[in-house]
C-alpha positions as CSV (number, residue, x, y, z in Angstrom):
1,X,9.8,-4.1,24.6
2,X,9.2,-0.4,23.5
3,X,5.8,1.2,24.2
4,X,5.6,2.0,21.0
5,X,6.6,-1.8,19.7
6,X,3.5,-2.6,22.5
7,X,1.1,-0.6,20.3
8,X,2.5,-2.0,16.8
9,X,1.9,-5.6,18.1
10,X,-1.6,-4.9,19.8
11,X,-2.9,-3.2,16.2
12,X,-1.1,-6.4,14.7
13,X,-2.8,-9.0,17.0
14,X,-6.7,-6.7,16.5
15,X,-5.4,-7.3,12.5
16,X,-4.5,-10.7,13.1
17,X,-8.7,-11.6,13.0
18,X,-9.5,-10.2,9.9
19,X,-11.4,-12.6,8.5
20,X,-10.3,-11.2,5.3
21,X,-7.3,-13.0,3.6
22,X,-4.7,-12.6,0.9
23,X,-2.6,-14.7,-0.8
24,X,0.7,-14.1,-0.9
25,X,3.2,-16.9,-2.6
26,X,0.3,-19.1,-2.3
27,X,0.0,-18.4,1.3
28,X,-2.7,-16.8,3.0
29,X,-2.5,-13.9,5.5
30,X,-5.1,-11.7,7.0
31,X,-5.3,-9.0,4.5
32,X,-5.3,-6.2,6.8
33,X,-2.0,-7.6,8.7
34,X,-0.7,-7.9,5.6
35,X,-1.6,-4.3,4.6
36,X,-0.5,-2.8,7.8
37,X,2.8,-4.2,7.5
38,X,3.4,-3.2,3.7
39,X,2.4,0.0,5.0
40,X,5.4,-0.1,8.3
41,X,7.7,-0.8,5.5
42,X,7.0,2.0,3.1
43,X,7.6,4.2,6.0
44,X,10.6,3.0,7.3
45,X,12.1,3.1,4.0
46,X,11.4,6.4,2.1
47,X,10.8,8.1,5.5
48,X,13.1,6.6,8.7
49,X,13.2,9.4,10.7
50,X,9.2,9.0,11.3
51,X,7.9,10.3,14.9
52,X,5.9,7.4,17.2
53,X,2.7,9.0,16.1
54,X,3.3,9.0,12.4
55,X,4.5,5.4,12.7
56,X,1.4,4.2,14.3
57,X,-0.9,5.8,12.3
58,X,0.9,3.8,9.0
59,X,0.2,0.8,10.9
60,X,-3.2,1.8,12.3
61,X,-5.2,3.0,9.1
62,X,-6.7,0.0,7.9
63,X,-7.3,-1.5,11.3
64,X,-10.4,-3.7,11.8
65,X,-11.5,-2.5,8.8
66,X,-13.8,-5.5,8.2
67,X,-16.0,-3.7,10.9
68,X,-17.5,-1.6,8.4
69,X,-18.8,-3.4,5.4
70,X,-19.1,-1.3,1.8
71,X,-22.1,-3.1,1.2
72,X,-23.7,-1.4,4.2
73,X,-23.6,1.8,2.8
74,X,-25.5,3.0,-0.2
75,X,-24.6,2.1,-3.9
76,X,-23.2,4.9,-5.4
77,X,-20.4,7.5,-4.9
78,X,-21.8,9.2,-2.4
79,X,-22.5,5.9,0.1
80,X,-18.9,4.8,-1.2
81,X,-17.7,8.9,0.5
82,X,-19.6,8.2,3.2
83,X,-18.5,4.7,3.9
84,X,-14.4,6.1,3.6
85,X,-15.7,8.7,5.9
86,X,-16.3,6.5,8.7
87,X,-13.9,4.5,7.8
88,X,-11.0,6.9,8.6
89,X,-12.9,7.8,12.0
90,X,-13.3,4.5,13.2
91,X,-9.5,3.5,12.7
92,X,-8.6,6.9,14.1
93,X,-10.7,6.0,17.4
94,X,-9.7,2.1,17.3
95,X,-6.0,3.4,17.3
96,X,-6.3,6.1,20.0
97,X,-8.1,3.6,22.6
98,X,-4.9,0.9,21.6
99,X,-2.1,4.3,22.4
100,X,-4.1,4.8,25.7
101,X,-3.9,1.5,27.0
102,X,-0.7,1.5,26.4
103,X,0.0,4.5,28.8
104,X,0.7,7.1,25.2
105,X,-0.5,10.8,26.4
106,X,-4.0,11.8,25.5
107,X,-2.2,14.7,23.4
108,X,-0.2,11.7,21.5
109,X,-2.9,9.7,20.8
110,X,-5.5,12.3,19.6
111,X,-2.2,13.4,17.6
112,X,-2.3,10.1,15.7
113,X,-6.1,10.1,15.6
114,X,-6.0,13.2,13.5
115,X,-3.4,11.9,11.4
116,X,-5.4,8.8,10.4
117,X,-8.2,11.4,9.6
118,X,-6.2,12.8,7.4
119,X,-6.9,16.2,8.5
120,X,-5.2,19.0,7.3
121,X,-3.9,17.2,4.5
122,X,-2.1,19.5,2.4
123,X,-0.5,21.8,5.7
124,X,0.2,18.8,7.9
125,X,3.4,16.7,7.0
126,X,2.6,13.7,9.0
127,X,-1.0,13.9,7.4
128,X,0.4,14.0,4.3
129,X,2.9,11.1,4.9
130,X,0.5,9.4,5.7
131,X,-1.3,10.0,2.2
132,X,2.3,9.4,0.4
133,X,2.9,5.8,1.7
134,X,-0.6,4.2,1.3
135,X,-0.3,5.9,-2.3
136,X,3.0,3.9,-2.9
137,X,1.7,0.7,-1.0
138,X,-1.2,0.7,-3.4
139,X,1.1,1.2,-6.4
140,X,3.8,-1.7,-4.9
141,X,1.2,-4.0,-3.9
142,X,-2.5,-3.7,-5.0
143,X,-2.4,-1.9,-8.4
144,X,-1.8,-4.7,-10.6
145,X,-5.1,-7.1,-9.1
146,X,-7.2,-3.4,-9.1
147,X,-5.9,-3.3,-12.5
148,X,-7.0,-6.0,-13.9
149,X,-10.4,-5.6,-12.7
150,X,-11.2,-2.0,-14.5
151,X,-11.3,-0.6,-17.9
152,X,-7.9,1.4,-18.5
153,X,-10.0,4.4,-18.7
154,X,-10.6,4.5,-14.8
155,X,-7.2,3.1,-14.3
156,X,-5.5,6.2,-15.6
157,X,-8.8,8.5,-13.8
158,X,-7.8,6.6,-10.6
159,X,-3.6,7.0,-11.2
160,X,-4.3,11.2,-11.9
161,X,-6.5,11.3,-8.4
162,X,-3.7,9.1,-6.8
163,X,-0.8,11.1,-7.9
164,X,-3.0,14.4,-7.0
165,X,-3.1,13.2,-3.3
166,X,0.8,13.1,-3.1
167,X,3.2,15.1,-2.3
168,X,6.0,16.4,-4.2
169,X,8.5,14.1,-2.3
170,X,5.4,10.9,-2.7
171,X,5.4,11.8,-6.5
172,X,9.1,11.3,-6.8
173,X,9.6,8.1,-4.7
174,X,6.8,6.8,-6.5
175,X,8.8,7.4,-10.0
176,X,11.5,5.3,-8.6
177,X,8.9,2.3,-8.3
178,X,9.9,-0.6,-10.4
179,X,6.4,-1.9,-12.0
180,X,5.7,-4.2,-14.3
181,X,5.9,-3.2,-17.4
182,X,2.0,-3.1,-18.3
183,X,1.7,-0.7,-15.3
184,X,4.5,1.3,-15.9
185,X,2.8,2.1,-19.4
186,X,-0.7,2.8,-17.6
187,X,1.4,5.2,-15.0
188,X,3.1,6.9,-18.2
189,X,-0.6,7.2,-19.6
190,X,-2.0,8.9,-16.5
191,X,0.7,11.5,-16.2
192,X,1.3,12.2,-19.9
């Protein structure tokens, strides 16, 4: 097995406790497994040529993300900031202790750490990337529920701020997603 197949199944098997679940064909799976996997896909498809780090950081963004609860953070939009905030740091350090106990450079692991920070968003590629494919997971796989949960008003505020976040090459994979038809229309409707 490949170092970096080592780190994929230890975030995998730390995923594998969410308590969490989602139900797919009326089986349930631990939704950030799930999540990380969608996520592994997306990349491998619209970008194959990913490096270790890159790849890693797909898989590693949501990990243990039950750790944090929303509800532990104040009601509002800036407890909700704060909450992602830590969010992103926490998977970023859960994901560089996993690369270092699997004998990954410190360089390579900080590397991805920064990555799933998202830092230097619009200038770093693999940043960026990173963006792109949990933009498009979200479209693929979570839109439709978060849809029908919200007024169409915030659907379309939420599909301008996702589409905002991409990149050029994001943007244009994303108009090759099929969607259902009632999303498609809500997609047309944000970026009309």
């Amino acid at each position: 097995m490949t170092q970096l197949q080592s780190v994929l199944n230890a975030i995998d098997t730390i995923n594998e406790a969410d308590i969490n679940t989602t139900l797919v064909d009326g089986i349930s799976h631990p939704k950030e497994l799930l999540y990380g996997q969608h996520m592994s896909t997306c990349l491998e498809k619209y970008w194959p040529d990913a490096n270790e780090n890159l790849q890693i950081a797909v898989r590693a963004q949501h990990v243990k993300r039950w750790h944090l609860q929303r509800a532990d953070f104040p009601i509002g939009k800036q407890g909700y900031l704060t909450w992602r905030k830590e969010l992103g740091v926490f998977h970023a350090a859960t994901a560089k202790s996993v690369m270092l106990a699997h004998g990954y450079s410190e360089e390579d692991a900080e590397t991805t750490a920064a990555i799933i920070r998202k830092e230097q968003l619009k200038s770093n590629n693999d940043s960026q990337t990173l963006e792109d494919v949990a933009c498009l997971v979200f479209l693929q796989h979570y839109f439709d529920a978060f849809a029908a949960k919200h007024k169409e008003e915030k659907i379309i505020r939420i599909v301008q701020l996702t589409w905002r976040k991409m990149s050029t090459q994001g943007q244009e994979v994303a108009l090759t997603l099929t969607l259902a038809p009632h999303l498609a229309q809500l997609v047309a409707k944000a970026l009309a």
